[in-house]
C-alpha angles and dihedrals in degrees: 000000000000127000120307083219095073076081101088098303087196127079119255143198106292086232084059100059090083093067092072106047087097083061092046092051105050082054077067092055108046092043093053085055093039082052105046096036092047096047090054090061105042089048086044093062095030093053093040110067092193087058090045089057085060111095102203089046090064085049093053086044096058089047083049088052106057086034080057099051091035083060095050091058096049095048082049088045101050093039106049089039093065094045079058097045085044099053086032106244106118098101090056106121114243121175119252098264093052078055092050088052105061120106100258097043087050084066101020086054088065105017089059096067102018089057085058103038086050086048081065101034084060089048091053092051096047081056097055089040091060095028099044091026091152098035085046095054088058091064126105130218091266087073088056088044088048105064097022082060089036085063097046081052103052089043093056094043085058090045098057095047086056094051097053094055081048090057100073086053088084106137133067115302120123138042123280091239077079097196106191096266087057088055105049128057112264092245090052095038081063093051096041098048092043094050091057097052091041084054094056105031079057100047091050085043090047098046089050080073098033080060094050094056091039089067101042091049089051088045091054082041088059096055100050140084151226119259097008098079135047099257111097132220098252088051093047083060092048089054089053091055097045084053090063103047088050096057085050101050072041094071103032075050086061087040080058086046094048107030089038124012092052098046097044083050088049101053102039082054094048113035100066088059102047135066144194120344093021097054102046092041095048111012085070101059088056080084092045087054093051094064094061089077094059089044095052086045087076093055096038085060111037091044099047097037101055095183097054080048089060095049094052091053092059093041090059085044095045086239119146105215113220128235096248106044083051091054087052086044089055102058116102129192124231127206090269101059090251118117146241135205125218091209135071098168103067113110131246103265089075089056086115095065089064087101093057110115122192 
């Protein structure tokens, strides 16, 4: 996340590309990762049809997606800009659109912004999902299509009009390391960096407020009970999964405060006022540090939603999971013996395997 320009977006002395091939390397690093981690979740809840019925989980799965692709073009990036540094090549002059076609532009120049606006997209669903509970359990799957797909779309929309005020800068002018900013037209550049951070500084903001009626709703949830309100059994249950859920994409929400939001702020306070060495030995590992919100977001899923865990652990394995076996996955005991599904969409017919513990 964040843009690949934030690594030395001016040329520099040929003699002075070496000194960032550390920085290039652990992009390898952390893309192979981005890549790997990202491609397990997203096969997980592809290749399991019980995880595919959950709503949220198509959502996680779009934001996996882009994180996935945004880690294939930093492990290319990394990677092909050291061969150049190494063969010495990387200071030959290419036009913007040769830049834009590079491997890891062709993914940076719609992950940069997608990965951020998703990061909304999933704090607006998590509000309707603890303002509207009741209207939200009602949804299908094609809700959860819908805006997931609405995003990709926007995002694309914005992408070809960049493209096409890149078109016309079609002759030698910046070095062949093509960060993104190298690749896009300045006025678009602008656009396009300002509506990723707009995209993640609104979804922290959003889900500050998605947390304060969280916990209202579970505090009027506390106090009622089965069978004297017009809440059901079945959708009390689906409230405490949504819960859930909501404390997990909560916490991946602070690594986007912490990983993102801080540095950004960091950088935007600290670059107008220094110069030379500093900024070229600090400013840069602002986007290193980025990356460590789409990394944490792997281990906050799959050790907080044990039943994605398990899927991913029989995807690995080519297992299918059976129903079954899921619906039993997906129980989880509170501090008071009783149980929990993970699940609200089963049918009835499994109403039997609500006594299964772990």
């Amino acid at each position: 996340m964040a843009n690949d320009s934030f690594v030395n977006a001016t040329a520099s002395p040929v003699t002075n590309y070496y000194s960032d091939m550390h920085k290039f390397w652990i992009y390898v690093f952390q893309g192979a990762f981005l890549l790997i981690a990202n491609a397990l979740i997203v096969g997980a809840i592809a290749f399991h049809e019980p995880l595919r019925r959950r709503k949220e989980y198509i959502l996680i799965a779009g934001l996996s997606l882009a994180d996935g692709a945004n880690g294939f073009g930093l492990f290319t990036a990394g990677l092909f800009r050291n061969l150049m540094i190494l063969d010495g090549t990387a200071g030959t002059l290419v036009s913007r659109l040769q830049c834009i076609l590079t491997p890891w532009n062709l993914c940076f120049v719609w992950t940069d912004a997608l990965c951020h606006v998703m990061l909304l997209t999933v704090s607006i669903d998590r509000f309707i999902a603890v303002k509207f509970p009741l209207k939200y359990y009602t949804f299908s799957t094609r809700y959860a299509y819908g805006i997931v797909g609405g995003t990709y779309l926007f995002i694309f929309i914005n992408l070809a009009m960049g493209i096409g005020t890149t078109l016309k800068h079609n002759y030698p002018e910046k070095p062949k390391l093509c960060y993104t900013a190298y690749a896009l037209s300045d006025f678009y550049y602008a656009y396009h960096t300002w509506l990723a951070v707009a995209g993640d500084m609104l979804s922290v903001l959003l889900y500050i407020i998605v947390i304060y009626i969280s916990y209202k709703t579970t505090h009027q949830m506390d106090h009622q009970r089965v069978g004297t309100t017009r809440i059901s059994a079945q959708q009390l249950k689906a409230l405490q999964i949504q819960k859930k859920v909501t404390r997990t994409l909560g916490i991946s929400s602070l690594c986007t405060f912490l990983f993102y939001c801080i540095p950004y702020a960091f950088k935007m306070l600290v670059q107008p006022y220094v110069t030379g060495n500093l900024v070229n030995s600090v400013i840069p590992y602002t986007f290193i540090v980025n990356q460590l919100n789409q990394m944490a977001n792997f281990f906050i899923y799959t050790s907080r939603q044990r039943d994605l865990r398990i899927g991913l652990k029989n995807f690995i394995m080519c297992k299918k999971v059976s129903e079954a076996k899921f619906l039993q996955a997906a129980f989880a005991a509170d501090s008071s013996g009783a149980v929990q599904p993970q699940f609200s969409s089963y049918r009835s017919r499994n109403n039997s395997l609500h006594s299964v513990r772990k």
